[in-house]
KELOTI-672447 format. One record per residue (C-alpha): residue in one letter; y, x, z. Coordinates in steps of 0.001 Angstrom, whole numbers. Each point is the difference from the previous one (the first is absolute). Last residue first. Layout:
N
<type:a; Y:Y; X:X; Z:Z>
...
# end
This chain:
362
<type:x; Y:94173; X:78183; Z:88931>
<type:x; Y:37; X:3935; Z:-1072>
<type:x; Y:3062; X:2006; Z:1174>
<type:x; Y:1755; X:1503; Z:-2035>
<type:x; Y:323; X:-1945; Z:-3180>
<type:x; Y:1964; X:902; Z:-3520>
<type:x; Y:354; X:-2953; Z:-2403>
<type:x; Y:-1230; X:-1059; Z:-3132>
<type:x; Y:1798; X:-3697; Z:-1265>
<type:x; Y:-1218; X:-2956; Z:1260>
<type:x; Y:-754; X:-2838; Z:-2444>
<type:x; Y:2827; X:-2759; Z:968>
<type:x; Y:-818; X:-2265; Z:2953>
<type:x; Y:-1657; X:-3056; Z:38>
<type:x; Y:-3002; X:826; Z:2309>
<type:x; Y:2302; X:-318; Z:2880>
<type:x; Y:263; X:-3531; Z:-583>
<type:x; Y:-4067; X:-764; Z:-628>
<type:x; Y:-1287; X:-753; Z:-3127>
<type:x; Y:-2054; X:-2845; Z:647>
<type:x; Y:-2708; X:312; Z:-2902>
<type:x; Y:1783; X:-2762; Z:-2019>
<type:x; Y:3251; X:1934; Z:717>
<type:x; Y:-1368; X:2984; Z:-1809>
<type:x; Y:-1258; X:-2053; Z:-2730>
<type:x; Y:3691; X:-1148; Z:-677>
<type:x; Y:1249; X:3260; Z:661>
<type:x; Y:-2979; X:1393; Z:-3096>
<type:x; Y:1276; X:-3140; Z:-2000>
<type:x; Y:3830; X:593; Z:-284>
<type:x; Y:-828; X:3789; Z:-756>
<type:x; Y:-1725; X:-1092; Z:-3199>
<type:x; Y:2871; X:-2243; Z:-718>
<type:x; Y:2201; X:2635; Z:646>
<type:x; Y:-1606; X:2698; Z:-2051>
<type:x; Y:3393; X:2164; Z:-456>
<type:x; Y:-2005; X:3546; Z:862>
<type:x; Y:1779; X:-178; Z:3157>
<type:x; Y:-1121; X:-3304; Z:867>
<type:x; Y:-3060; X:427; Z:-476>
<type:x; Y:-587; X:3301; Z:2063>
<type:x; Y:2153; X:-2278; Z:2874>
<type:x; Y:-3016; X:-2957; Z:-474>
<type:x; Y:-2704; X:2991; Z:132>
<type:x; Y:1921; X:127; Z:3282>
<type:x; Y:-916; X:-3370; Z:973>
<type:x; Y:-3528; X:-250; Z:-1493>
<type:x; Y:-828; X:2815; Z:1840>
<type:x; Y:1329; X:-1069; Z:3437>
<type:x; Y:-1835; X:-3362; Z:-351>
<type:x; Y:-3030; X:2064; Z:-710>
<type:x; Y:-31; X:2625; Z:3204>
<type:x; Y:-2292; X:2852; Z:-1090>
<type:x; Y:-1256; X:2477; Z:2587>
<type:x; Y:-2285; X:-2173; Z:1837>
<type:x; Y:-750; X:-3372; Z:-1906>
<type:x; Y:-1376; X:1923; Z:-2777>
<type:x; Y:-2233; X:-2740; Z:-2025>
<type:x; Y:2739; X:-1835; Z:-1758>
<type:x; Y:2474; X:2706; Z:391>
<type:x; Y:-2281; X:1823; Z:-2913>
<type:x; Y:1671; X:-2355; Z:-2214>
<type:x; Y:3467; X:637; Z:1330>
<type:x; Y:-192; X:3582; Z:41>
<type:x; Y:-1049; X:412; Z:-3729>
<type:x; Y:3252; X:-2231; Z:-1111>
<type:x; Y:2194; X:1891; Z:2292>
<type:x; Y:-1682; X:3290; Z:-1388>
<type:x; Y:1099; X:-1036; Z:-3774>
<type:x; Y:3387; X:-1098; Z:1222>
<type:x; Y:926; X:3371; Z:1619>
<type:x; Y:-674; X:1964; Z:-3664>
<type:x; Y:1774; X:-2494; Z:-1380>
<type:x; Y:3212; X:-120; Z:2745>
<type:x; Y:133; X:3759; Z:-178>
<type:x; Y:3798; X:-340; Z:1244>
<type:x; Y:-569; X:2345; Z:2891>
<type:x; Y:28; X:-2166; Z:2453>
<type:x; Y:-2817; X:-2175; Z:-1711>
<type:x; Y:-1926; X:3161; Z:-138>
<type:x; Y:220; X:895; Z:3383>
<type:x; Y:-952; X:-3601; Z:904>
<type:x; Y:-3305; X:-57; Z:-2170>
<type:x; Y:-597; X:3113; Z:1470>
<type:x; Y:24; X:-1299; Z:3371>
<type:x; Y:-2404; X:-2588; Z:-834>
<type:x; Y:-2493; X:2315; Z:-1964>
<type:x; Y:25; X:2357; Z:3287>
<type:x; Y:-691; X:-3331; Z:1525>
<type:x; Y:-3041; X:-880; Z:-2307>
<type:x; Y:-1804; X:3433; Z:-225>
<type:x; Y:424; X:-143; Z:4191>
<type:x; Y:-1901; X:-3226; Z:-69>
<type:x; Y:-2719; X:1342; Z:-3099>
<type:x; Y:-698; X:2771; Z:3039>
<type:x; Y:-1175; X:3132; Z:-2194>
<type:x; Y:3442; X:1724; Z:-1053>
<type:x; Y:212; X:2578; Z:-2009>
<type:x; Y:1212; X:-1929; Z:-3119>
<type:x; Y:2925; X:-1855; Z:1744>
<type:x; Y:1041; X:3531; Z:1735>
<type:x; Y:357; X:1459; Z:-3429>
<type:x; Y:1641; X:-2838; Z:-1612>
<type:x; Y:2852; X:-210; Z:2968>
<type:x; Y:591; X:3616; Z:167>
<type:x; Y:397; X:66; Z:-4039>
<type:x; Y:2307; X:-2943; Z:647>
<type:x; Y:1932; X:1880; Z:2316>
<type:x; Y:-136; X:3075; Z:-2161>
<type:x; Y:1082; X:-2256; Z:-2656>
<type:x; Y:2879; X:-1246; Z:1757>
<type:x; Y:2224; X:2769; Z:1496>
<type:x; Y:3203; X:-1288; Z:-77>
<type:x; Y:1152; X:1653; Z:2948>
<type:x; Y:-163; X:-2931; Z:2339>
<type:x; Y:-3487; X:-1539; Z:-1594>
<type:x; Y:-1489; X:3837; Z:654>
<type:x; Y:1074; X:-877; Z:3570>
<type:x; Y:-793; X:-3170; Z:695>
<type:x; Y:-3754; X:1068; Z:-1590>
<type:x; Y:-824; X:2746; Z:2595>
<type:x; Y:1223; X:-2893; Z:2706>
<type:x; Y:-2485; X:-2364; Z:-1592>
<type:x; Y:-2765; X:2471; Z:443>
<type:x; Y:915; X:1385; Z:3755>
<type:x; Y:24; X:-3892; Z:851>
<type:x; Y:-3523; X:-824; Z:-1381>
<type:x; Y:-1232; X:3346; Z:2261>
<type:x; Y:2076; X:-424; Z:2762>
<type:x; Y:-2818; X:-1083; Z:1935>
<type:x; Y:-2778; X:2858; Z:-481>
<type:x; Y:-3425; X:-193; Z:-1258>
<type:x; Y:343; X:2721; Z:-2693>
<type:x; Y:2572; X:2782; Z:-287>
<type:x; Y:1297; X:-373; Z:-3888>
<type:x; Y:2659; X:-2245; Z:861>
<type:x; Y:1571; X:2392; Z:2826>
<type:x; Y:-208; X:2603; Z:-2776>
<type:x; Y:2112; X:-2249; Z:-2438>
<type:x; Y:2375; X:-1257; Z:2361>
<type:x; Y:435; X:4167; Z:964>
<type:x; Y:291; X:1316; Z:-3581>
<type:x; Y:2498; X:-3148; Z:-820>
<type:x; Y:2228; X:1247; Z:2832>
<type:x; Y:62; X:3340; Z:-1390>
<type:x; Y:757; X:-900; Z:-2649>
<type:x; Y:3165; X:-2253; Z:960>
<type:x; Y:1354; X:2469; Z:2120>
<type:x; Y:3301; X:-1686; Z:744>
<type:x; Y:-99; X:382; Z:3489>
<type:x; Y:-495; X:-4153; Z:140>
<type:x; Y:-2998; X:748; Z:-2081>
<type:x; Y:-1364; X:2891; Z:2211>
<type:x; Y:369; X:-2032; Z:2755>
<type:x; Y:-2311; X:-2995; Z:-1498>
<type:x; Y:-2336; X:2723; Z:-1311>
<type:x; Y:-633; X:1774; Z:3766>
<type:x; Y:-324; X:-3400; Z:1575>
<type:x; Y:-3118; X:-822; Z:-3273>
<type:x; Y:-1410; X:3681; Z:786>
<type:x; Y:470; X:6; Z:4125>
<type:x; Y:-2090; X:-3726; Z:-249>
<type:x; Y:-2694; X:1199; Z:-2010>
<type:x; Y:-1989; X:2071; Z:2407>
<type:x; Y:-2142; X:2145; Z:-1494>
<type:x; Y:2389; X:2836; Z:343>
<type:x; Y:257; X:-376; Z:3927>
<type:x; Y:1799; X:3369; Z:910>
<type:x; Y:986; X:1102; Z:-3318>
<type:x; Y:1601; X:-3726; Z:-681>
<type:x; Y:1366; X:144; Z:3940>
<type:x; Y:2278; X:2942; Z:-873>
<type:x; Y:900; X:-1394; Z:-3166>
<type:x; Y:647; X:-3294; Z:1327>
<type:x; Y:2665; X:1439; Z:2892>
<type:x; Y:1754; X:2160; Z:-3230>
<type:x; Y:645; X:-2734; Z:-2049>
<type:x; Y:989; X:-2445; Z:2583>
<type:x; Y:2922; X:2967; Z:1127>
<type:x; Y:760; X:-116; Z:-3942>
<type:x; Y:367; X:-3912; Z:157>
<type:x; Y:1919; X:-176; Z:3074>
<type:x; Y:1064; X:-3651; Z:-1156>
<type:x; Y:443; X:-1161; Z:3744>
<type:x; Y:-3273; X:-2124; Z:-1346>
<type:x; Y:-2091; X:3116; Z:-1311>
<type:x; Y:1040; X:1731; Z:3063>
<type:x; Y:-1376; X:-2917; Z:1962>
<type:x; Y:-3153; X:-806; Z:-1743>
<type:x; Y:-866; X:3849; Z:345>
<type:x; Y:301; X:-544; Z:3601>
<type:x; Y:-2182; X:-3016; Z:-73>
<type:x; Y:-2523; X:2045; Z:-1910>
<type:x; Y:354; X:3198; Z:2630>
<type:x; Y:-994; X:-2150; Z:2744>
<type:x; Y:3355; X:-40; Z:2399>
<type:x; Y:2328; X:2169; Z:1458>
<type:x; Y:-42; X:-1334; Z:3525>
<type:x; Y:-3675; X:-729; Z:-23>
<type:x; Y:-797; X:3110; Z:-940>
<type:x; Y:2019; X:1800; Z:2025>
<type:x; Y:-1818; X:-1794; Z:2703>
<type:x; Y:-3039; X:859; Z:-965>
<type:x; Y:417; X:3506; Z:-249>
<type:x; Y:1598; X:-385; Z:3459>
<type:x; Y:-3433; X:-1496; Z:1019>
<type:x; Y:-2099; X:2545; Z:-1485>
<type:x; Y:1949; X:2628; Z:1971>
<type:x; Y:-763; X:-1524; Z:3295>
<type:x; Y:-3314; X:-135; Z:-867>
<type:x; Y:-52; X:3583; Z:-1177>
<type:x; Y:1373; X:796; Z:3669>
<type:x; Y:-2053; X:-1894; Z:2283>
<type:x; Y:-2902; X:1286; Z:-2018>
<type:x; Y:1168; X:3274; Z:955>
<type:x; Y:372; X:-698; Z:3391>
<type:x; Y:-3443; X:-1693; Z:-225>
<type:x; Y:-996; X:3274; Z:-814>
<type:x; Y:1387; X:1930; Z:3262>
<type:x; Y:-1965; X:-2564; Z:2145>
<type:x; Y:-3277; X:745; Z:-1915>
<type:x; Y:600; X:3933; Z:420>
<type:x; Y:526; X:-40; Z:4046>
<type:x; Y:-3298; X:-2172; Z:456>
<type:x; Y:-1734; X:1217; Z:-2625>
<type:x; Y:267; X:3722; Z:979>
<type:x; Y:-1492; X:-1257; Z:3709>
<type:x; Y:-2851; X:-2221; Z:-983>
<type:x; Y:-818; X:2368; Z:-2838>
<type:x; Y:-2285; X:-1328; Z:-3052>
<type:x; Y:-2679; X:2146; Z:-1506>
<type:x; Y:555; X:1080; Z:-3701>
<type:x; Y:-3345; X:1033; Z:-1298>
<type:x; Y:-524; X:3591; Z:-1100>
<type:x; Y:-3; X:2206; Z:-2770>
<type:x; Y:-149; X:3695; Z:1272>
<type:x; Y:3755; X:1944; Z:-1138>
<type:x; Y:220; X:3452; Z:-1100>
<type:x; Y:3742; X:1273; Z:381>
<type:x; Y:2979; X:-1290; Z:1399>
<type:x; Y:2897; X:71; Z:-2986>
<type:x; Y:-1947; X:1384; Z:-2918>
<type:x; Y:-3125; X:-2732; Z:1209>
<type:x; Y:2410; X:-2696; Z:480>
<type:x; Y:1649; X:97; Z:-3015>
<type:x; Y:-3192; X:232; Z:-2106>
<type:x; Y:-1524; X:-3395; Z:2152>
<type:x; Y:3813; X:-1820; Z:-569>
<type:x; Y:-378; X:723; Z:-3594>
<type:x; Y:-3934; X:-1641; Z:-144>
<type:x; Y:1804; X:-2799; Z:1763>
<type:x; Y:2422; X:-273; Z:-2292>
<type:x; Y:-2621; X:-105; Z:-3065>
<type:x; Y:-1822; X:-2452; Z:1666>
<type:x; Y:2795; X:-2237; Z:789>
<type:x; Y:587; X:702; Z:-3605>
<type:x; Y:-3458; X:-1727; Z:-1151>
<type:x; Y:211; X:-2593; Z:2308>
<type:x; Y:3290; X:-1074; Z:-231>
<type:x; Y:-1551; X:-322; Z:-4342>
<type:x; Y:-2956; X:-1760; Z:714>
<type:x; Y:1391; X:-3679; Z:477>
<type:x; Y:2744; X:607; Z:-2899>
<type:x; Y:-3093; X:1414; Z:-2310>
<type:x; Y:-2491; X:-3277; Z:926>
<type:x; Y:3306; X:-2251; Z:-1048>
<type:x; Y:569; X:2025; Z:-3373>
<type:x; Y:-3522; X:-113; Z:-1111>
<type:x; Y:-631; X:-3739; Z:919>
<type:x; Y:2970; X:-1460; Z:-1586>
<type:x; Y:-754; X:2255; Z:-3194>
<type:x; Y:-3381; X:-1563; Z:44>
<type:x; Y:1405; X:-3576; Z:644>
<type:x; Y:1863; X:275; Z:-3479>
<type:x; Y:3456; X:-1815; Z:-96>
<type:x; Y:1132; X:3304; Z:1886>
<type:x; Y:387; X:1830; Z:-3417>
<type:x; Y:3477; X:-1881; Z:-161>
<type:x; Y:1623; X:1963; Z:3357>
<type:x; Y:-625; X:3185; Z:-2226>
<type:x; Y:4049; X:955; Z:483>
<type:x; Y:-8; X:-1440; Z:3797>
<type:x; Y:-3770; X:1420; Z:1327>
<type:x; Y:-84; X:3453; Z:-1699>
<type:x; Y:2764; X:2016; Z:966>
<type:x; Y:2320; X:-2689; Z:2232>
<type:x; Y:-2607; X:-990; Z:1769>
<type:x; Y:-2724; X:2898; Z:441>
<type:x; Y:3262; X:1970; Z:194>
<type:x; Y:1230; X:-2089; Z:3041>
<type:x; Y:-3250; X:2; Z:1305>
<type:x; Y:-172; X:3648; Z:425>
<type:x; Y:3415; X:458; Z:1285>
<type:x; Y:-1133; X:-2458; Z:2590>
<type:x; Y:-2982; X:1806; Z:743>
<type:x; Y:1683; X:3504; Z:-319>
<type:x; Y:2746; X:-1360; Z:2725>
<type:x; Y:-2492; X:-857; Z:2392>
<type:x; Y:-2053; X:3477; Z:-390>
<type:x; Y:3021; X:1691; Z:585>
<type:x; Y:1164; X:-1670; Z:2970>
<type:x; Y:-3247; X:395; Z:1393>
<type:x; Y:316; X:4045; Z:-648>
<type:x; Y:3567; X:379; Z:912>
<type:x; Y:-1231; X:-2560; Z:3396>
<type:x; Y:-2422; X:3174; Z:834>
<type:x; Y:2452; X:2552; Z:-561>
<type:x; Y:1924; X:-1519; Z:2131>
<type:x; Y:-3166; X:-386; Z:2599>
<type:x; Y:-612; X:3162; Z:-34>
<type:x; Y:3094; X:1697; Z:974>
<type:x; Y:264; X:-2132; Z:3332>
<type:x; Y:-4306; X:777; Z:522>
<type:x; Y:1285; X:3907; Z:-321>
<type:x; Y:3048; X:-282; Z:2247>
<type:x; Y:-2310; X:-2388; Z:2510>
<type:x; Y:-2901; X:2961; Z:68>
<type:x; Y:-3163; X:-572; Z:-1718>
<type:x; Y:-3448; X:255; Z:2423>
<type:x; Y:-2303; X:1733; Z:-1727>
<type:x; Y:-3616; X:-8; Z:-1900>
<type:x; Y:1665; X:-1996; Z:-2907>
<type:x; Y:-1429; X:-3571; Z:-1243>
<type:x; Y:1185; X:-1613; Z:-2906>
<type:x; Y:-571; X:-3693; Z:-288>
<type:x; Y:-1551; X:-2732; Z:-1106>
<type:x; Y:-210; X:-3592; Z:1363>
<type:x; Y:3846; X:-1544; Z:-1636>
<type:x; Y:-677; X:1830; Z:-3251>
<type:x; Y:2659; X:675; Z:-2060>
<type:x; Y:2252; X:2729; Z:944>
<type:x; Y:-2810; X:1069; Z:2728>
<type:x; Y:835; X:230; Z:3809>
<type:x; Y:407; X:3409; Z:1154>
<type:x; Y:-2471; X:763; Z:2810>
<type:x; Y:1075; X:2742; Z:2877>
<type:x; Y:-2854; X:806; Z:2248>
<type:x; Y:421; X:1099; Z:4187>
<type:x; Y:-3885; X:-980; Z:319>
<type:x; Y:1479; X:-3583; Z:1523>
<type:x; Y:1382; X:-312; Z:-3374>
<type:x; Y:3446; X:-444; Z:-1392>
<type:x; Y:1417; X:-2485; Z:-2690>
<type:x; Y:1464; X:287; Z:-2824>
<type:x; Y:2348; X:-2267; Z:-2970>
<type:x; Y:1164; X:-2852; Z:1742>
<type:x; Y:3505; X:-423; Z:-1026>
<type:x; Y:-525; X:936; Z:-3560>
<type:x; Y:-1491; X:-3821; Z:-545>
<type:x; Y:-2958; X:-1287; Z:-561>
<type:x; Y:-1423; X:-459; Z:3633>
<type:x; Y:3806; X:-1802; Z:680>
<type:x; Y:-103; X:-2546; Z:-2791>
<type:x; Y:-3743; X:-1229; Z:1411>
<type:x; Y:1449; X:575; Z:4026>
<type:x; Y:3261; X:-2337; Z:-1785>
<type:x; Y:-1959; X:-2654; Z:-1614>
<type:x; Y:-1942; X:-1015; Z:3057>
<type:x; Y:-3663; X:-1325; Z:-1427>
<type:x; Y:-1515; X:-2435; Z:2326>
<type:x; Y:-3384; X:687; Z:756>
<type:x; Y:-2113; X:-3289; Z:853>
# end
């Protein structure tokens, strides 16, 4: 059974082995992108021309590498990130994914077909050939690239290791934000926002600095955008934090506006209910004790049948506070007393919380 060595595979692809001569006194250049294929001249290339050769060579490899990834980083950042919604559609999956696995291919191509024109100017008419192997170049080649391996290894490792002694950029970020370098925080999450923009985490960080900077706008811009990205964790906490805020500067009917319009889009009757719960709570902390009494009532029927999202001791005790407060003491008498008949536990007894900013979601 062949056993495949990594480095003789890493080695035939590299600028490293790029000719080979002939018994018949040939020189063959090695394609860009074709292991097999070569060039083949009807001479014998001297070591000043080969040295020459082979840096213009790596240029062209080089090249080629970084137009892939430049590629791909448009494809991503173009197209993929600011149309990431259209990829809810397996056609669209299917388009883009057959384009990224065509598209080395089509500018390894065009390199090559670069390389061919520079080669003809520089040396004349060429005879396509295939690339034979030499015992002897090999030899003295092969050990020089593992030299260079040695080196980008060696490289990847102190990478590493000033990685690991700085830290991932979110724990960093954590830091600053905890020293109270708030501006510092502002600028590491806008770096990493452009960089990952679908990734809600630098958007909700990004707010909580910007907050503490005094940039309560721009805070509320970011909670809100981390809200909108779907499927992500901080997405419950990136909405309640959006709300602290607008509580903070008195801002209650766009939180309430924020609260009816997220009610009404939702689908999942258990997220309808605890977005329901929470504005029962804003609106009891904002002295709407009515307006909070009405959804109390609604949540504790439906608490019947949602055992998930809506706690019914809980309810009856703080519809007991919303009581209180609107002088409806023997009402509120009777919702604790049914709270306790349900086994209202201790830490259940505890005043309706009031909004509050979160970093880090539980």
């Amino acid at each position: 059974m062949a056993k495949l060595n990594i480095l003789q595979w890493l080695y035939k692809h590299s600028p490293v082995n790029f000719y080979s001569i002939t018994d018949n006194g040939e020189t063959i250049i090695k394609s860009i992108n074709n292991t097999f294929a070569g060039y083949k001249y009807a001479a014998i290339f001297s070591d000043e021309k080969l040295n020459a050769l082979r840096k213009v060579i790596k240029n062209f490899k080089r090249f080629s590498t970084i137009s892939v990834l430049l590629s791909y980083f448009i494809l991503v950042y173009g197209f993929v990130f600011p149309h990431y919604e259209l990829f809810k559609y397996n056609y669209a999956k299917a388009i883009i994914i057959i384009f990224a696995v065509l598209l080395p291919f089509i500018i390894s191509g065009l390199v090559s077909l670069l390389f061919e024109y520079y080669l003809k100017k520089k040396f004349g008419n060429f005879e396509r050939a295939h690339f034979p192997t030499s015992t002897v170049i090999e030899t003295q080649s092969y050990r020089e690239f593992k030299f260079e391996i040695l080196k980008i290894f060696l490289l990847l490792i102190a990478i590493g290791g000033i990685y690991l002694w700085i830290g991932s950029p979110y724990e960093t970020t954590l830091n600053l934000i905890n020293k109270g370098k708030y501006s510092d925080a502002v600028k590491m999450t806008t770096i990493w926002s452009k960089i990952l923009p679908v990734d809600a985490q630098w958007y909700s960080l990004r707010g909580y600095a910007k907050f503490y900077d005094g940039d309560y706008k721009g805070a509320i811009a970011d909670y809100d955008k981390a809200y909108q990205l779907k499927d992500n964790e901080y997405k419950c906490m990136s909405f309640d934090n959006k709300i602290y805020i607008k509580y903070i500067l008195n801002d209650y009917e766009s939180a309430i506006d924020d609260f009816d319009r997220e009610i009404k889009k939702t689908k999942d009757e258990g997220e309808r209910n605890s977005l329901l719960w929470d504005k029962a709570q804003f609106l009891y902390n904002i002295d709407e004790y009515k307006n909070a009494l009405k959804i109390y009532n609604d949540l504790i029927e439906k608490s019947v049948e949602d055992r998930i999202y809506l706690v019914e001791n809980r309810l009856y005790y703080e519809r007991a506070q919303v009581y209180k407060s609107l002088g409806l003491n023997k009402e509120a008498d009777a919702d604790e007393q049914k709270a306790q008949e349900l086994d209202l536990d201790i830490e259940y007894q505890t005043s309706i919380p009031e909004p509050t900013l979160i970093l880090e979601e539980m």
